[in-house]
N, C-alpha and C positions, 0 to 999 in steps of 0.2 A: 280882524280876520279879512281875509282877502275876498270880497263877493264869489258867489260862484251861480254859473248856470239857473240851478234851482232859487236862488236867492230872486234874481232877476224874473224870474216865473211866478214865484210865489206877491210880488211887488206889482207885477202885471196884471194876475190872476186870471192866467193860461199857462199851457201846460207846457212843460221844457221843451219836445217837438215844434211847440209852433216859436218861441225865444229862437230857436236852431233857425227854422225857415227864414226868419225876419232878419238876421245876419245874412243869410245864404243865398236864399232865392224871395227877397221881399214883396215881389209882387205877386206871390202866392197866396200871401196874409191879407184879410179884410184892411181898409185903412183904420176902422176901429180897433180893432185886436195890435196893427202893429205900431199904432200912436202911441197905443201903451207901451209897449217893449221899448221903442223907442226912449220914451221919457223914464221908464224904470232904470233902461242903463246908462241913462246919463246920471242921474240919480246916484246910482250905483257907484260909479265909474268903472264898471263892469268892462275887463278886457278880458276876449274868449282864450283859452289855452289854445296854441298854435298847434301843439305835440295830439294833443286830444282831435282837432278841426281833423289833423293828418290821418288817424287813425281811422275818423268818419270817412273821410270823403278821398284817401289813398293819394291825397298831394300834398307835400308839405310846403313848394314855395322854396324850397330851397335846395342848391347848387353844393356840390360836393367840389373842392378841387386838392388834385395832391399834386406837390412842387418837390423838387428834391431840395433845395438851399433856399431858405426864405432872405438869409443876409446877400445872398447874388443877387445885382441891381435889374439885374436881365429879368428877372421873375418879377419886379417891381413894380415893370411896367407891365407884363403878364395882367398880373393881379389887377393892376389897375383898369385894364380896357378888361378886362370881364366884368369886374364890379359896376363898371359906369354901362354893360350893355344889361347886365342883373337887373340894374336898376329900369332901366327902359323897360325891361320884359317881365319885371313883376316877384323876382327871388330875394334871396337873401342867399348870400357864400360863404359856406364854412371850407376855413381853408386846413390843410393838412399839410406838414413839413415832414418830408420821410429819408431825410440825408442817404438816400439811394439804399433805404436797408430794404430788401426783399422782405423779410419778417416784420418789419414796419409798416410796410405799405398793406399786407393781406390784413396788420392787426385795423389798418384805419379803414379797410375795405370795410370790413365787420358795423367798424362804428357806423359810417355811411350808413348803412343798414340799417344799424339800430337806430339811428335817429330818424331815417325814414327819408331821406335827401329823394329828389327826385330824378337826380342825374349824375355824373360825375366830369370832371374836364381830369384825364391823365396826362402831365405835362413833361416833357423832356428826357422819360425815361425810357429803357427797355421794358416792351409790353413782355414781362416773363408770364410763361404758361400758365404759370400756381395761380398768377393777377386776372387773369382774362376768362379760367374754370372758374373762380371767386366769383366773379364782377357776374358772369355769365348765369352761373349758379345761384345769384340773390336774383336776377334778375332789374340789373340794376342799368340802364339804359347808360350809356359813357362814348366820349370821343377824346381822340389823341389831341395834344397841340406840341410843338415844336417837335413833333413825334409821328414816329408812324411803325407798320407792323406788315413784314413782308409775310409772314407765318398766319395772322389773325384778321379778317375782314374784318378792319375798322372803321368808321369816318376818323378824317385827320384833316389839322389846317397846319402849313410849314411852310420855309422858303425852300426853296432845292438847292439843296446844302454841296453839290458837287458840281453844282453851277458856280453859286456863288464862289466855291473856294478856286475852280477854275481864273475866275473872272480878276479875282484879285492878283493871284499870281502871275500870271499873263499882265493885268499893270505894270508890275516890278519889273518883267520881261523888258515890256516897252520902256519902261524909262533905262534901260540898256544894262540891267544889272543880269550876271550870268551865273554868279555861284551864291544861291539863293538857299536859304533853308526856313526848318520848318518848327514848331512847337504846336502840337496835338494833342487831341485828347486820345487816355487810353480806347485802345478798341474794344477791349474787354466790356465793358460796361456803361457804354456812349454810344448811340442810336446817330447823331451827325457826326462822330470821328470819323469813320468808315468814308463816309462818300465826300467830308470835307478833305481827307488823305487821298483819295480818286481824284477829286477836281486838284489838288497839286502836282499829283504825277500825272494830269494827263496834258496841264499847262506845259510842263517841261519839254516832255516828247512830244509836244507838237513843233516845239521852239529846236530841238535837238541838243536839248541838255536834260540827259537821262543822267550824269552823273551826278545830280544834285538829288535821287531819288534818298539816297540814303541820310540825309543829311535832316532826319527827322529826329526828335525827342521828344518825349509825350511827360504831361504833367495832369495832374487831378484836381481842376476846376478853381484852385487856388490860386492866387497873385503869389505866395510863398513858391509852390510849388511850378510855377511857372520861372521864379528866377531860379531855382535849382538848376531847371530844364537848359534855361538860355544859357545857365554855365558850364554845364555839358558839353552843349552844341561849341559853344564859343571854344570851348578848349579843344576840341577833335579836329574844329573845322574852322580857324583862324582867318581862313581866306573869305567867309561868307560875308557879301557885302548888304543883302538883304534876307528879311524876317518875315516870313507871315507866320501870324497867331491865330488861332479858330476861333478866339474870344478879344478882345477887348481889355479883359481883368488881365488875360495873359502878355498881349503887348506892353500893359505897364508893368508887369513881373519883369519882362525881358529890358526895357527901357532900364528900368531900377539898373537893374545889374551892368550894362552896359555903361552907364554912368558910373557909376562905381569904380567901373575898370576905363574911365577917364576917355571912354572912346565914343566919340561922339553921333547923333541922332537929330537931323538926318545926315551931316559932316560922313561921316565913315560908311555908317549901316542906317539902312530905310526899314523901317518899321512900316506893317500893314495889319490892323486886327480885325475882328469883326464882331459885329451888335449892336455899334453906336449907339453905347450906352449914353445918359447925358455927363455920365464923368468924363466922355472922351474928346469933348471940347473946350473941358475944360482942363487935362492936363496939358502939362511943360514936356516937350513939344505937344499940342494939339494930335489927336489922332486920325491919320487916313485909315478909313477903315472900311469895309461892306456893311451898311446898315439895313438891319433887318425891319421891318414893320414894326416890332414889338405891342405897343400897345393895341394896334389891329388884330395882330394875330391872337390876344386874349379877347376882344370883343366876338371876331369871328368865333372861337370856338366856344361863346355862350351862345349866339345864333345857331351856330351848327346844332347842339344840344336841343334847343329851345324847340329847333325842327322836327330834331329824334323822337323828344317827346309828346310834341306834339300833331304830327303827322304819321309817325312810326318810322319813317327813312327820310334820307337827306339824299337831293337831287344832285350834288357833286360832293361824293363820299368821299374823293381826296383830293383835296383843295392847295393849289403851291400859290403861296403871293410871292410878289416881288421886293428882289433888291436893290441893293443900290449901290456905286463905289463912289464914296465922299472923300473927297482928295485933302489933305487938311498938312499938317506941319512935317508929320514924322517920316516924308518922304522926299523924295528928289533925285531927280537924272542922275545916272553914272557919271 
């Protein structure tokens, strides 16, 4: 049988209350009384129930976070600069995959709950109403990352997503290409489509090429569904000599397909994606793309939290880091 509490008390011979203090707050026990506790739970190999400490003391130490695609490499690195700032700060992460289901995400809201998490990081999604009355109504302290909420005072850490997609496109300008398009994500249910489609038309019309406005096709998050998109585009709009993608996964959807149809990269059409994932230096052609912080923007938004819960507010409740335009294979002057 597994020791328990009482066991360790009884081995002592003091009472469960003071076993509790001498874990918690030991220098409130005589050194007599907690010499003993001490040696009883090595003795033992007495380890306290975490789920039980939480109930006493309303902290469990641990970080909620929900992702929509855990197989996206983009979240990869998410994950991992939260987990590596958890660790500095003292948590444990349970993470939650919710493939953008609305009804998934309130069931993992609940669980958060039920297991007592002390915070949550919501990442990448549309903050919908039903998630924020939820989150709001447990009572359950939460910030955005790659995310944000024009509707719900939230903290949020992100790049500025109609900056960067500005900035890229305006490259493609200046390396002298004029009939330029695009592959986005639906707006429907993408929180950076919206203003990475802003920063495309507003590159154009500053340039005086509004007639490339249209020359959009949208795909959902997939490298499949990306070369769908790129065979769209390629068939409407045959003259397009470059590409930007809002992702990375989706530059290589588009490259695929372009290949395929023997037309070549950066030869014919100039490819630009964004995320600088580490896949994108290492595909054929190398990717020029906008690199986002990734693994910072997951450590920042366990500091962000960390401050939530700890302080009660965060001193810049929407935080933009910075990008980057890394120039690499899949482009080249007209």
């Amino acid at each position: 049988m597994k020791p328990t509490i009482r066991d360790v008390a009884k081995m002592a011979e003091v009472s469960i209350s003071t076993v509790s203090r001498v874990m918690n707050a030991p220098h409130t026990v005589v050194e007599s009384k907690r010499s003993r506790v001490i040696e009883a739970i090595e003795k033992l190999q007495y380890q306290p129930n975490a789920f039980a400490r939480g109930l006493i003391y309303k902290k469990s130490n641990t970080l909620g976070l929900l992702i929509p695609d855990i197989e996206n490499l983009y979240f990869a690195g998410v994950i991992r600069g939260m987990q590596d700032a958890c660790i500095k700060l003292g948590y444990s992460l349970m993470i939650c995959n919710t493939d953008r289901d609305k009804e998934r995400m309130l069931s993992y809201i609940d669980t958060f709950h039920e297991k007592q998490v002390d915070g949550i990081v919501y990442a990448s999604d549309v903050l919908y109403p039903e998630c924020y009355e939820k989150l709001t109504g447990c009572r359950i302290p939460f910030v955005l990352v790659s995310s944000h909420s024009e509707e719900f005072d939230v903290p949020s850490v992100e790049v500025d997503d109609e900056r960067a997609a500005y900035d890229a496109v305006k490259f493609l300008i200046e390396l002298g290409h004029t009939e330029i398009g695009m592959i986005g994500f639906n707006h429907d249910n993408s929180v950076s489509g919206p203003p990475r489609y802003e920063g495309f038309v507003r590159a154009l019309n500053e340039a005086g090429l509004e007639h490339n406005v249209e020359k959009v096709r949208y795909a959902n998050h997939r490298f499949e569904h990306a070369y769908q998109a790129a065979h769209e585009l390629f068939t409407d709009y045959p003259q397009v000599t470059a590409l930007f993608c809002v992702a990375d996964e989706f530059a290589m959807g588009a490259i695929s397909y372009l290949k395929d149809r023997n037309i070549l990269v950066p030869g014919q059409v100039s490819v630009i994606g964004f995320d600088n994932l580490r896949m994108s230096g290492m595909y054929i052609p190398k990717l020029t793309t906008i690199a986002q912080p990734i693994y910072q923007l997951g450590y920042r938004a366990a500091e962000k939290l960390h401050e939530l819960l700890t302080t009660g507010k965060v001193v810049v409740p929407t935080e933009k880091m910075e990008h980057k335009l890394i120039v690499r294979e899949s482009s080249r002057e007209r």
